[in-house]
C-alpha positions as CSV (number, residue, x, y, z in Angstrom):
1,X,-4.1,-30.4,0.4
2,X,-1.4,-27.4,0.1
3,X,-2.6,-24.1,-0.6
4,X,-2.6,-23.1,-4.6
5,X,0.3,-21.2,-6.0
6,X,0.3,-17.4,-6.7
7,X,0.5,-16.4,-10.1
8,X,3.3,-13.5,-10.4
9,X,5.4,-12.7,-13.3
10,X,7.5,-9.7,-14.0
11,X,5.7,-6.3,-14.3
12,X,2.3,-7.6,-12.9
13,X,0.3,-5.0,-10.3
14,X,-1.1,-6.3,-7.6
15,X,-3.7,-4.7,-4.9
16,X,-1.6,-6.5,-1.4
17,X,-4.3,-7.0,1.5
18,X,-2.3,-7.7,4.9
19,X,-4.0,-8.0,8.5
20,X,-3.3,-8.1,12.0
21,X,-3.4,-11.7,13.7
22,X,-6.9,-12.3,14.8
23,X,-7.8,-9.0,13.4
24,X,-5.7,-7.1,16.4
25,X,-4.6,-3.6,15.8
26,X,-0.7,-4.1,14.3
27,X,-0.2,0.1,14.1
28,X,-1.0,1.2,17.2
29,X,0.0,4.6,16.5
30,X,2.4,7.2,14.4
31,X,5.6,5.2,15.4
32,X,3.9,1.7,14.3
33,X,3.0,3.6,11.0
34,X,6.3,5.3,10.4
35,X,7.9,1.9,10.9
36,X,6.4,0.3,8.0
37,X,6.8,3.0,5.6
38,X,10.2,2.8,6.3
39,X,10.4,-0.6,5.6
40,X,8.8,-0.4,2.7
41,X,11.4,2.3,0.9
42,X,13.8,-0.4,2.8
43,X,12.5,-3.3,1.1
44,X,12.0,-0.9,-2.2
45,X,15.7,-0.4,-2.1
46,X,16.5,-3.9,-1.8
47,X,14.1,-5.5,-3.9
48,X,13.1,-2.7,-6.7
49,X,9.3,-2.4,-7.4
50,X,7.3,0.6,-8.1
51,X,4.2,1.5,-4.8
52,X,1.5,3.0,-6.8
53,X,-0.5,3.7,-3.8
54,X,-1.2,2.2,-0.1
55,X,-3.2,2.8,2.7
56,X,-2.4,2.2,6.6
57,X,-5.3,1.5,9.1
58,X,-5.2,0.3,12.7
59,X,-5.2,-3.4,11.6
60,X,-4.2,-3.9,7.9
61,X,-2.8,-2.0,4.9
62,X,-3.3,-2.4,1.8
63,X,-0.6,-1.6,-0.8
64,X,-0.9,-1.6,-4.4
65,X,2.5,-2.9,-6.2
66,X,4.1,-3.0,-9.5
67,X,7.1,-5.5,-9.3
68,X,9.9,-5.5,-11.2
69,X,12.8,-8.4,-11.1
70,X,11.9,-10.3,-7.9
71,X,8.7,-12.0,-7.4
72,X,6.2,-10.5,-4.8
73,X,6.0,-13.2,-2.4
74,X,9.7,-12.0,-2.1
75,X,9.1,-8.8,-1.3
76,X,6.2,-9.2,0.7
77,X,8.2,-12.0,3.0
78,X,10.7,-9.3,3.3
79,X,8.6,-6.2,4.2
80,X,6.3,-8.6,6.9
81,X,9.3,-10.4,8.5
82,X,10.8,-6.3,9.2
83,X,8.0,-4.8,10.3
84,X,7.5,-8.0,12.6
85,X,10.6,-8.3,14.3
86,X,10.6,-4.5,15.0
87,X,7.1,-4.1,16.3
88,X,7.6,-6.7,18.7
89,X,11.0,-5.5,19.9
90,X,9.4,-2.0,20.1
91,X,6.3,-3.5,21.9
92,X,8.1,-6.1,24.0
93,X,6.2,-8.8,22.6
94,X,7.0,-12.4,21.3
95,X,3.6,-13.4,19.3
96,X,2.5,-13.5,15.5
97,X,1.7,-9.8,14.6
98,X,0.1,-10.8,11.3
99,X,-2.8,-13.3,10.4
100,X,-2.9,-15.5,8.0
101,X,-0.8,-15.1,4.1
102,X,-1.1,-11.8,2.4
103,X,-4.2,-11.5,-0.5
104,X,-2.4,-10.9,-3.7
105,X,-5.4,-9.4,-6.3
106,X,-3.9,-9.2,-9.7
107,X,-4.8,-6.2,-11.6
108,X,-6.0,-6.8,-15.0
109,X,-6.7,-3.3,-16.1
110,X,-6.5,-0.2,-15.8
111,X,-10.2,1.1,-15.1
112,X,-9.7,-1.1,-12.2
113,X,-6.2,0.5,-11.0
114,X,-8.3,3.4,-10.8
115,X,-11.4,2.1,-8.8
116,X,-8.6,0.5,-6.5
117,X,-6.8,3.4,-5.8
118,X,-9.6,5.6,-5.0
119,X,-11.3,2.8,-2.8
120,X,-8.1,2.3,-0.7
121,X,-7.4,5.8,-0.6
122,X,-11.6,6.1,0.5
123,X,-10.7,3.3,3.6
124,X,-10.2,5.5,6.0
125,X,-13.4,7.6,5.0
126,X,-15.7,4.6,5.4
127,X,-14.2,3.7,8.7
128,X,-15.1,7.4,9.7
129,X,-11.4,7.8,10.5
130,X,-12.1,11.4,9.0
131,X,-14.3,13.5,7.0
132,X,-12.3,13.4,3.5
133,X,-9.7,11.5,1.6
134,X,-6.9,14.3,1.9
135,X,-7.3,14.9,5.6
136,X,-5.6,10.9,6.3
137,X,-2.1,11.1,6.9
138,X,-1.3,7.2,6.3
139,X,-2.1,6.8,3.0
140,X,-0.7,7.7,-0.6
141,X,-3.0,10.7,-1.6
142,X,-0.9,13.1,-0.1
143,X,2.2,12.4,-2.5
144,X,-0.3,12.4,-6.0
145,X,-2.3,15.8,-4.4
146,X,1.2,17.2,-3.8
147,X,3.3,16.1,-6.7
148,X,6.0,14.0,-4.0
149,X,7.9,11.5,-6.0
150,X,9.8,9.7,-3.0
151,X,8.6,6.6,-1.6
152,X,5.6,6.2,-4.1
153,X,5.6,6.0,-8.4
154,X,2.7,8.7,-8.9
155,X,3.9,9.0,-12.6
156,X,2.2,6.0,-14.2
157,X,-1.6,6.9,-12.6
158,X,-1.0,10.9,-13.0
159,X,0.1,10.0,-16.7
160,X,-3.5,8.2,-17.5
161,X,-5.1,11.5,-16.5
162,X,-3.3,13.4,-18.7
163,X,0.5,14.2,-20.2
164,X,0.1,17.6,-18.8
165,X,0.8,17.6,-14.8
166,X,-1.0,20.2,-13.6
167,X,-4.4,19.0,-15.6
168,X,-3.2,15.4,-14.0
169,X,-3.4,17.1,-10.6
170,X,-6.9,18.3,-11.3
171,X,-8.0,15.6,-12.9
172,X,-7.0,13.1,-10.0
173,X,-8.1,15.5,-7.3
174,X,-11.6,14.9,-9.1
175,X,-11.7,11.8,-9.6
176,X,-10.7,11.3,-5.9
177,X,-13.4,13.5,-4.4
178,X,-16.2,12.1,-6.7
């Protein structure tokens, strides 16, 4: 029996789950890390969607995505076929570096686009990676606690705190450190 089809359609978010094979460590270290957020404003360029927040630990990220024209399993083959090649070139390695297909979670509202960001941005506190949410470096926290607009859309969560940034920036620093 084949595996059931995904259900995307134009504009959906989705919370993206994606592990190492057998659970291995896929980002071994700052370069690994670096390597996929590049790909990802790569694959961003290529493929337009709006990253509303991700998280990198040592063997999976998560990423939460708002797509746009192309379907995710587009952009998802895209981003895990670059950051597969190039690991294993950069690690002189031949094998599978991720397990089995990518969890797609639609998100149905926006209460849980909240509770999603906060708990990815939380992953590396409950692995006791460190102490608090804003002392990660791999994760999206650190472009909504500093206003950076690059590589991830802040605007659309900052906006549901409030129309008036610097109460956003309060608000979500709250909400974050509850």
């Amino acid at each position: 029996m084949g595996r059931k089809p995904r259900l995307e359609f134009k504009g959906a978010i989705y919370h993206v789950i994606k592990r190492g094979n057998n659970r291995d460590f896929i980002f071994q270290g700052r370069d690994d890390k670096e390597s996929l957020l590049k790909y990802l404003q790569s694959v961003k360029e290529d493929f337009p969607f709006n990253l509303l927040g991700y998280v990198i630990m040592n063997n999976h990220y998560h990423l939460i995505i708002e797509t746009e024209d192309k379907p995710l399993h587009k952009i998802m083959q895209r981003l895990n076929n670059l950051y597969s090649k190039d690991y294993n070139k950069r690690h002189n390695r031949s094998d599978h570096v991720f397990g089995a297909r990518y969890k797609g979670i639609l998100v149905m509202d926006d209460k849980y686009l909240f509770s999603l960001l906060r708990y990815i941005h939380n992953s590396p506190v409950r692995a006791s990676i460190c102490q608090n949410i804003a002392q990660y470096n791999w994760s999206s926290d650190r472009y909504y606690r500093n206003n950076f607009r690059e590589l991830v859309h802040i605007d659309k969560i900052l906006d549901m705190f409030s129309d008036n940034r610097k109460i956003a920036l309060e608000e979500y620093q709250r909400f974050m450190d509850q």
